[in-house]
LUMNUKE-521576 format. One line per 2 residues: number of its first residue (from 1); their letters; for each residue x, y, z of N, C-alpha, C, CB. Coordinates in Angstrom, 3 decimals. Atoms other than C-alpha are relative to their C-alpha. Glycine has a CB too. Layout:
% LUMNUKE-521576
NUM> A> X/Y/Z/X/Y/Z/X/Y/Z/X/Y/Z  ...;
END
This chain:
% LUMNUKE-521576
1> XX> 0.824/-1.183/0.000/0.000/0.000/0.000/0.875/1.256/0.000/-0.941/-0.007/1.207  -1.164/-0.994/-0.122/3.017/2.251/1.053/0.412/0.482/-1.897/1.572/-1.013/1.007;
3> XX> -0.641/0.023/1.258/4.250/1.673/-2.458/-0.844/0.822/-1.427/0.197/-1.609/-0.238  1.263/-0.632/0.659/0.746/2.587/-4.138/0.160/1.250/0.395/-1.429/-0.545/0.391;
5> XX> -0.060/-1.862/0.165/0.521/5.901/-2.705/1.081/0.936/-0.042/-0.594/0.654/1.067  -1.543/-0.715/0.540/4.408/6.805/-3.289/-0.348/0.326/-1.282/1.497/-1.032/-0.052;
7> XX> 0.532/-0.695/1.464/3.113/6.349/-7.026/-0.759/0.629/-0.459/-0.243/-0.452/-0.696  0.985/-0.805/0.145/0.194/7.789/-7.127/0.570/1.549/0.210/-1.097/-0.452/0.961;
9> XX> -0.485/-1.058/-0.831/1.380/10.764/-4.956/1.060/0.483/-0.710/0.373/-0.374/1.373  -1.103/-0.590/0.718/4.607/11.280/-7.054/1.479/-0.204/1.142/-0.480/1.799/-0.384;
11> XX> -1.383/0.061/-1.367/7.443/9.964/-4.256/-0.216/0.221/0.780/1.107/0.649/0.184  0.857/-0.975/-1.397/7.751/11.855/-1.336/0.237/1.585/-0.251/0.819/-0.372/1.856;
13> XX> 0.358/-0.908/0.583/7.938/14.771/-3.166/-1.842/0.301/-0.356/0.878/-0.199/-1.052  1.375/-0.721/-0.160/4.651/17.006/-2.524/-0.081/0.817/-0.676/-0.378/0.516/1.076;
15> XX> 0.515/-0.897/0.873/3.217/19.047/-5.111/-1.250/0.622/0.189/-0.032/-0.520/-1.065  1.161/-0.848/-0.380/0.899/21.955/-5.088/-1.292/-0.466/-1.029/0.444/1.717/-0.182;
17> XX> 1.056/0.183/0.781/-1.283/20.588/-8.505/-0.428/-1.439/0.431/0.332/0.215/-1.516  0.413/1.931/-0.129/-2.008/17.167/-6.998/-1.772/-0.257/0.750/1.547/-1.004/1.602;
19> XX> 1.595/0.128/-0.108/-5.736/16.305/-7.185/0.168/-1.033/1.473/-0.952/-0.894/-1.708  0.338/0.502/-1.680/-5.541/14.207/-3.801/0.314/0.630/0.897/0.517/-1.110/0.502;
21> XX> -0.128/-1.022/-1.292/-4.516/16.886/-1.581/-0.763/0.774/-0.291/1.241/0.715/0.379  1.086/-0.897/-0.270/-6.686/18.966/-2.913/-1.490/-0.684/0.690/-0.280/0.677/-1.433;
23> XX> 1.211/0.133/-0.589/-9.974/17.067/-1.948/-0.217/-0.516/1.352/-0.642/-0.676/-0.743  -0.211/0.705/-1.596/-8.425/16.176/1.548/-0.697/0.934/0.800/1.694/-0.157/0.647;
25> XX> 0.969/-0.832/-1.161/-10.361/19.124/3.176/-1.223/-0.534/-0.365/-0.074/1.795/-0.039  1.335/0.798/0.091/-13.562/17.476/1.976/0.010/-1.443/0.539/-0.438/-0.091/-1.470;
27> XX> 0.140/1.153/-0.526/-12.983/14.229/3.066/1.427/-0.703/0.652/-0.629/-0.765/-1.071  -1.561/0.932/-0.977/-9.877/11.813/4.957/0.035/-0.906/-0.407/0.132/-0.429/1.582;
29> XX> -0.380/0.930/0.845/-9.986/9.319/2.732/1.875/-0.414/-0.442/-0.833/0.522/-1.165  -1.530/0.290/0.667/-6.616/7.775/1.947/0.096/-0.269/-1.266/0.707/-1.112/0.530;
31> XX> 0.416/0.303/0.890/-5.858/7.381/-1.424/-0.379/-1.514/-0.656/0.639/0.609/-0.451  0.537/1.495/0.282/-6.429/3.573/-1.578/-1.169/-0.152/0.104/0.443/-0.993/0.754;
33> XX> 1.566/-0.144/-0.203/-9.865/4.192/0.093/-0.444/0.530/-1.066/-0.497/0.821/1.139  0.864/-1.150/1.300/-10.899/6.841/-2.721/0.399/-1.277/-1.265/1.108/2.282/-0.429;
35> XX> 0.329/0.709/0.983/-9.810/3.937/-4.999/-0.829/-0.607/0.052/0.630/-0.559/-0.361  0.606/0.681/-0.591/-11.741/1.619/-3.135/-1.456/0.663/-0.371/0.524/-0.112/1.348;
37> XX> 1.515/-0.775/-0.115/-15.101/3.810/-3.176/0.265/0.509/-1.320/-0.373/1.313/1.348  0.511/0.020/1.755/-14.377/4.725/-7.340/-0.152/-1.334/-0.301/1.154/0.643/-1.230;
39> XX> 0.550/1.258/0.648/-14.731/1.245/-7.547/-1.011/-0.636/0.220/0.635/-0.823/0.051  1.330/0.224/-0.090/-17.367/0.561/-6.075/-1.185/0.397/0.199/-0.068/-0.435/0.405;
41> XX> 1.378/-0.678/1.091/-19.319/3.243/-7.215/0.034/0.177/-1.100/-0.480/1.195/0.132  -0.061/0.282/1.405/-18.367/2.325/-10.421/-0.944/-1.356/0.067/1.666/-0.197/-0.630;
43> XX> 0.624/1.198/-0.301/-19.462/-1.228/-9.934/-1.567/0.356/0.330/0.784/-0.718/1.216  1.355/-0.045/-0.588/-22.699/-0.096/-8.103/-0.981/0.979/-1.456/0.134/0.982/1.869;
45> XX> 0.382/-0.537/1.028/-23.244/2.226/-11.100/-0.293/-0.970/-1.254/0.916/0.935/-0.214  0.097/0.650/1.208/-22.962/-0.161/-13.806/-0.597/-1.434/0.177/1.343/-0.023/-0.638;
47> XX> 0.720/0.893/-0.763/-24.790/-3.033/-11.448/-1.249/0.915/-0.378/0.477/-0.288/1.670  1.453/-0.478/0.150/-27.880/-0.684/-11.535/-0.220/0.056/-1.717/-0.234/1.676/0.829;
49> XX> 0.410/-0.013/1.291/-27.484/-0.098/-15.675/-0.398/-1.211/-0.494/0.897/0.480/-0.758  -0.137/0.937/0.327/-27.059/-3.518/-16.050/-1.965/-0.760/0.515/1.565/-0.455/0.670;
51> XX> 0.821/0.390/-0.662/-30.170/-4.366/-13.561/-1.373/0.672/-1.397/0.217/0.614/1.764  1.222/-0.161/0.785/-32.397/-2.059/-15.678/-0.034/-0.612/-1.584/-0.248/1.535/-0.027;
53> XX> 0.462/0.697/0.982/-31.924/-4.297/-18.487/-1.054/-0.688/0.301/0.824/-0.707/-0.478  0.853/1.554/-0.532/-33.764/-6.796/-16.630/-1.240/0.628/-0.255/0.151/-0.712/1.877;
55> XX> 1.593/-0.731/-0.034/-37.031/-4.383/-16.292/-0.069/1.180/-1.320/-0.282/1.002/1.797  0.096/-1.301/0.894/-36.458/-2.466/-20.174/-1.761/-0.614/-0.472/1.576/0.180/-1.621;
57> XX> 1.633/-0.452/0.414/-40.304/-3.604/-20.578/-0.684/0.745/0.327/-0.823/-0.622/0.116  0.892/-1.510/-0.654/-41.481/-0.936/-17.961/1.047/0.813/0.154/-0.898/-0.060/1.633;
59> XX> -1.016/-1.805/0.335/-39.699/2.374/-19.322/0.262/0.470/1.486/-1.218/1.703/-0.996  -0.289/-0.932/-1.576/-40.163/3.969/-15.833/0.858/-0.514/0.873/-1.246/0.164/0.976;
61> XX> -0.793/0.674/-1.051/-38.488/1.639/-13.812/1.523/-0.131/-0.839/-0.782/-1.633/0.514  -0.720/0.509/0.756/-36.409/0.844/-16.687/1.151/1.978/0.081/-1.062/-0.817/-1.644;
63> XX> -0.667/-1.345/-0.002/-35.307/4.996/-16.882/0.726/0.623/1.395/-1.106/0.967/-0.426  -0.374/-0.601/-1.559/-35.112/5.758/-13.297/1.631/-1.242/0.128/-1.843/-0.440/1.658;
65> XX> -1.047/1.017/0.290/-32.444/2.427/-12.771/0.755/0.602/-0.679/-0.318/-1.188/-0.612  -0.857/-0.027/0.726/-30.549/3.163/-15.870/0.636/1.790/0.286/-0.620/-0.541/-1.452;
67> XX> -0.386/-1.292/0.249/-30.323/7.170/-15.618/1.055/0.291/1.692/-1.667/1.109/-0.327  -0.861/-0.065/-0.605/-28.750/6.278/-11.750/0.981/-0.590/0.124/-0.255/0.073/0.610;
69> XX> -1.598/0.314/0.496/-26.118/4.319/-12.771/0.675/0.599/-0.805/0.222/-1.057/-0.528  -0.944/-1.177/0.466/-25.208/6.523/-15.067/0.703/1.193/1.094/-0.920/0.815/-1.031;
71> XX> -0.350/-0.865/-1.029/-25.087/9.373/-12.220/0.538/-0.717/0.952/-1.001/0.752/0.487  -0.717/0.746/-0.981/-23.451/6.909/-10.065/1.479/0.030/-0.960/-0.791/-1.687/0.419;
73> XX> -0.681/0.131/1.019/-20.754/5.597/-12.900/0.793/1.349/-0.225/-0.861/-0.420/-1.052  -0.574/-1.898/0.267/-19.807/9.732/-13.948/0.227/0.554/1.418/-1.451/1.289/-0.853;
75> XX> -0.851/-0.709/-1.388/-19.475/10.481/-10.011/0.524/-0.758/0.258/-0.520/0.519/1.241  -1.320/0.881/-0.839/-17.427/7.728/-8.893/1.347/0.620/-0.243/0.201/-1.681/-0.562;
77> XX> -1.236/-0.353/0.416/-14.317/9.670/-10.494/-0.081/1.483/0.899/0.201/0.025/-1.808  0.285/-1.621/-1.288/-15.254/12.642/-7.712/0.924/-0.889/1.001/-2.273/0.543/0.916;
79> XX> -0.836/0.451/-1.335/-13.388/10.015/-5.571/1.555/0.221/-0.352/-0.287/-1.757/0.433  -1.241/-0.001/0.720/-10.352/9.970/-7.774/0.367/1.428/0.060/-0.091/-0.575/-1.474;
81> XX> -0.546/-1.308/0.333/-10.078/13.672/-8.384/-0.506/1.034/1.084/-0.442/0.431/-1.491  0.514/-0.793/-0.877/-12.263/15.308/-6.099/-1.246/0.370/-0.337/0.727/0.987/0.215;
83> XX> 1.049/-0.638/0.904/-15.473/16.831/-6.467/0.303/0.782/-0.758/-0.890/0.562/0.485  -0.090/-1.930/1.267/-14.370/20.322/-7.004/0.362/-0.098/-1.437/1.543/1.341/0.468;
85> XX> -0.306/0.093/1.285/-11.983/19.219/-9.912/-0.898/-0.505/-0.923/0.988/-0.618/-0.093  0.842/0.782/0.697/-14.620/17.020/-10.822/-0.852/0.886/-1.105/-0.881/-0.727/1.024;
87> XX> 0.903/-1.090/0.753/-16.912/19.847/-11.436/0.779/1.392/-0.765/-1.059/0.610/1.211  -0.527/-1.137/0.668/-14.462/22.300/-12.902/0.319/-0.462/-1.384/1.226/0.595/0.723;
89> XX> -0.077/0.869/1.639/-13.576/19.624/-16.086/-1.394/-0.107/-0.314/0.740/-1.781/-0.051  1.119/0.062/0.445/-17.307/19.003/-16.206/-0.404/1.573/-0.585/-0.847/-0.609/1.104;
91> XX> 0.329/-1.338/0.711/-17.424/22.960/-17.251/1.019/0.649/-0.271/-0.793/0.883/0.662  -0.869/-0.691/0.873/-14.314/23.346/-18.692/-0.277/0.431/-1.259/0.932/-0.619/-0.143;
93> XX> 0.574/-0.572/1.436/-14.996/25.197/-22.038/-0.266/-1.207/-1.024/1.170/1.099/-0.755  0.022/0.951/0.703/-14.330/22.209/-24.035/-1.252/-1.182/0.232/1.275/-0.416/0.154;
95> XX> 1.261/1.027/-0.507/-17.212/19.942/-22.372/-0.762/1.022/0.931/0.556/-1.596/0.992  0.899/-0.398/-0.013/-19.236/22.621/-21.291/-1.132/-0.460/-0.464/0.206/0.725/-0.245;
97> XX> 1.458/0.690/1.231/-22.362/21.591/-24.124/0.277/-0.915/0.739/-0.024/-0.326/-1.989  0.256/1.647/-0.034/-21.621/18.044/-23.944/-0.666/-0.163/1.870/2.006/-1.114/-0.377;
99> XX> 0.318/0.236/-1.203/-21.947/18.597/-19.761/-1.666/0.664/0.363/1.236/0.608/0.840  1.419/-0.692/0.106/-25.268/20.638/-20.004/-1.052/-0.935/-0.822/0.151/1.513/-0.813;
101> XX> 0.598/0.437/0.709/-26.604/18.444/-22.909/0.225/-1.793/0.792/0.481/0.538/-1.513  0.048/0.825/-1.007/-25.962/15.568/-20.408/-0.787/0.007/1.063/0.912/-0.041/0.376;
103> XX> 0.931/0.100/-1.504/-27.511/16.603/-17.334/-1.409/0.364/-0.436/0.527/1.219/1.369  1.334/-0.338/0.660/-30.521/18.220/-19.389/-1.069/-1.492/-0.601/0.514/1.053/-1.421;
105> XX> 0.754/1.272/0.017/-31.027/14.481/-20.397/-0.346/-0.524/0.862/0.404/-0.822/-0.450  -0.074/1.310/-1.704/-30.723/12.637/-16.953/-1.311/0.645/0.319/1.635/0.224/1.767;
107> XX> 0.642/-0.671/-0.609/-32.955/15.311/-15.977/-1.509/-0.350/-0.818/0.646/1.412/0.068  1.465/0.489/0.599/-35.931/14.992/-19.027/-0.105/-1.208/0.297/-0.269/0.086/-1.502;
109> XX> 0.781/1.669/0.080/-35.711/10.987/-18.789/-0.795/-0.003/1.525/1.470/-1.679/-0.099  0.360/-0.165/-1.323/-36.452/11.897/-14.878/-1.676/0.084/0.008/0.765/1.337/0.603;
111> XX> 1.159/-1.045/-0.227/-39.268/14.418/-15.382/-0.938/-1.497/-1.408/0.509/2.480/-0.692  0.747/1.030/1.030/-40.587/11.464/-18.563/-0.273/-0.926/1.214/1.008/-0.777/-1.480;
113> XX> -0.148/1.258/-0.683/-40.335/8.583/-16.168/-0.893/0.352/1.341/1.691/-0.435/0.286  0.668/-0.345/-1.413/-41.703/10.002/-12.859/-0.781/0.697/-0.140/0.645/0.516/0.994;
115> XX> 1.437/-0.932/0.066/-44.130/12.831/-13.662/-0.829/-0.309/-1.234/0.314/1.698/-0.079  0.901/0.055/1.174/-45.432/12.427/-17.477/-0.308/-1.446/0.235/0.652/0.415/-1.542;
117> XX> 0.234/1.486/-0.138/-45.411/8.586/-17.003/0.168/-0.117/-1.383/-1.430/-0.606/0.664  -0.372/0.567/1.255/-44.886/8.148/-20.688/0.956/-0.777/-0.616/0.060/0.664/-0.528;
119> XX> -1.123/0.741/0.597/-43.234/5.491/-22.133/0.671/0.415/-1.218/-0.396/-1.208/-0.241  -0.653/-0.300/1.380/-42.569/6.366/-25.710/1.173/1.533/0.452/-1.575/0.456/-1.406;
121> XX> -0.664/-1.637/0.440/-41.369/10.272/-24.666/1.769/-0.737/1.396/-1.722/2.324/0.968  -1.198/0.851/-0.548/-39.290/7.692/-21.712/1.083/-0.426/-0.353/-0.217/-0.845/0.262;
123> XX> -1.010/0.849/0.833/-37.558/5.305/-23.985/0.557/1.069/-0.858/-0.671/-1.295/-0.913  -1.062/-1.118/0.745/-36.355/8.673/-26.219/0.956/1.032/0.482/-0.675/0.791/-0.700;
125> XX> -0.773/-0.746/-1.161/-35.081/10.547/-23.407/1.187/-0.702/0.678/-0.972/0.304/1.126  -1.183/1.143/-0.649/-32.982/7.189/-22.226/0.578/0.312/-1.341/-0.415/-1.962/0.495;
127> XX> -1.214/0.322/1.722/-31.657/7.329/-26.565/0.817/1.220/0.464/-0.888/0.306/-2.245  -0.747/-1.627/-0.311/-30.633/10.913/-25.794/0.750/-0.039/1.097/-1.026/1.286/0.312;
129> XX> -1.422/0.198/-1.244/-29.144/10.552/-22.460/1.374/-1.087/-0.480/-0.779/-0.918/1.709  -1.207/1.205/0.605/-27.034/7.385/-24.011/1.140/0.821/-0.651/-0.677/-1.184/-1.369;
131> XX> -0.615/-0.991/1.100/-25.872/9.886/-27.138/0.927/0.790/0.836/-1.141/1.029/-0.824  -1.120/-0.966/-0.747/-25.134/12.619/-24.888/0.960/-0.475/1.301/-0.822/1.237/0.570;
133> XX> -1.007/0.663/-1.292/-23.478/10.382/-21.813/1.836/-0.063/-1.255/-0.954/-2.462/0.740  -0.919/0.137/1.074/-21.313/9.123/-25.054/0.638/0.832/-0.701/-0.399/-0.504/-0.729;
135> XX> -0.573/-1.210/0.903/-20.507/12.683/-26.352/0.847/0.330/0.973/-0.994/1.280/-0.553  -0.382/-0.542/-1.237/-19.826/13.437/-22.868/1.265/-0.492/-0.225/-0.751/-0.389/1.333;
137> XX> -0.992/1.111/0.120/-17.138/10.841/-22.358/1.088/0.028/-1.168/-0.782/-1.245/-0.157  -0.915/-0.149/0.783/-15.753/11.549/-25.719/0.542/1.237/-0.251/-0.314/-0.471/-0.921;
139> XX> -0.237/-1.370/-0.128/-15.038/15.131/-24.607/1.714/-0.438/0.919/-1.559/1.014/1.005  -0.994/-0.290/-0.780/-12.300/13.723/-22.353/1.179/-0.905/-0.730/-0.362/-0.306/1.561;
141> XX> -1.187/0.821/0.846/-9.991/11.346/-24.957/0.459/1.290/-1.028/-0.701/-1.650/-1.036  -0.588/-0.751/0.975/-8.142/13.919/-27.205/-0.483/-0.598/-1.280/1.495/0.035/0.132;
143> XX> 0.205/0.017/1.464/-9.385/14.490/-30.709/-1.132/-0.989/-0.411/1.335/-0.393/-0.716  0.748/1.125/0.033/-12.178/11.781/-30.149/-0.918/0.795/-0.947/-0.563/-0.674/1.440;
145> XX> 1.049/-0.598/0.308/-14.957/14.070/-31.043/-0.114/0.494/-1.206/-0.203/0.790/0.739  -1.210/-0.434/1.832/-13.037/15.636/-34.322/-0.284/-1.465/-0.833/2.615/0.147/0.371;
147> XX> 0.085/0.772/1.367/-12.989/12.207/-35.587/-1.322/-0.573/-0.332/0.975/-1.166/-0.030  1.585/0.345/-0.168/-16.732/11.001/-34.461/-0.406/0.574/-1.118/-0.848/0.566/1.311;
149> XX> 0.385/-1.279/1.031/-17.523/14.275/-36.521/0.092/-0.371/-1.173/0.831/1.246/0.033  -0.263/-0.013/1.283/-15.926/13.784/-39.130/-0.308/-1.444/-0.636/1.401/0.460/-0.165;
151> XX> 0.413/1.449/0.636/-16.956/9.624/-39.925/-1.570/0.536/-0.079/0.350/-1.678/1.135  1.820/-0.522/0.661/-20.730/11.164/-39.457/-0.284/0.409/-1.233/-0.663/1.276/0.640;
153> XX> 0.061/-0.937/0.878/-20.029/13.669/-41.931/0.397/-0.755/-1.418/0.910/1.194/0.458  -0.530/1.053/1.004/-18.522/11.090/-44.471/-0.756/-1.264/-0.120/1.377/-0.393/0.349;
155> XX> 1.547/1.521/0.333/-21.256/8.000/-43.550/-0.799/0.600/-0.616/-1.110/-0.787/1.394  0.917/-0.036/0.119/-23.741/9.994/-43.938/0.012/1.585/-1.034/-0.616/-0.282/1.340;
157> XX> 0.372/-0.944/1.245/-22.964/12.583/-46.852/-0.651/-0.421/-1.241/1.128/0.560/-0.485  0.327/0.769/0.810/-25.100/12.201/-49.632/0.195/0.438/-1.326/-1.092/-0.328/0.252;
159> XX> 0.026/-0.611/1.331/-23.359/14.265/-52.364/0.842/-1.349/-0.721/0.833/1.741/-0.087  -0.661/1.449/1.223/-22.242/11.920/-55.271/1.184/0.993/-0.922/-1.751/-0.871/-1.578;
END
């Protein structure tokens, strides 16, 4: 364990940009623990997506399930980095949209699933959250999004 958080940590050399000292005033977590708890709110996240396969015949149950493993899954890395950082990449300029056009989904499949009760406007609000979880996500690999773009733009041109 000693050995783990020498690497993590960078030696015994202490640095001022190091995402685990910063979220040590929020919590006392060691950093093995904060691995410990991204993993198994990763796990618990992708246990609930997985679960609402089981119930995709009733949308509601099926949306609520799937839309909190997602929000489980996307915060488990608040253990890794911290919240704060968490939330400062989630509105860094570059994933700004993609982070708005994310939570704006979680949020309609919510308001579909629990107040309208509708299945059909349900099951399109889960396609859209998927899309945008997936845009999301490809906001944080370099150049991902550039090339997404550009295979759309080339599948689906239809000049001859």
């Amino acid at each position: 364990m000693w050995k783990l958080n020498q690497s993590i940590l960078g030696g015994d050399e202490e640095r001022e940009d190091n995402s685990w000292d910063e979220s040590e005033g929020l919590c006392s977590l060691s950093p093995m623990q904060r691995m410990y708890a991204f993993a198994a709110c990763m796990i618990a996240g992708l246990v609930c997506m997985f679960l609402s396969l089981i119930v995709f015949a009733k949308p509601i149950k099926f949306a609520v399930l799937f839309t909190f493993g997602n929000v489980l899954a996307v915060g488990s890395t608040a253990f890794l980095i911290g919240p704060g950082q968490q939330i400062r990449m989630m509105f860094d300029p570059v994933r700004v949209y993609a982070t708005a056009i994310y939570v704006g989904c979680v949020v309609v499949a919510l308001i579909c699933a629990l107040l309208i009760h509708s299945k059909i406007l349900t099951i399109l609000a889960i396609i859209c959250e998927i899309c945008a979880l997936l845009w999301y996500s490809l906001s944080y690999i370099p150049f991902a999004r550039g090339m997404v773009s550009n295979l759309m733009i080339r599948l689906f041109d239809t000049e001859i």
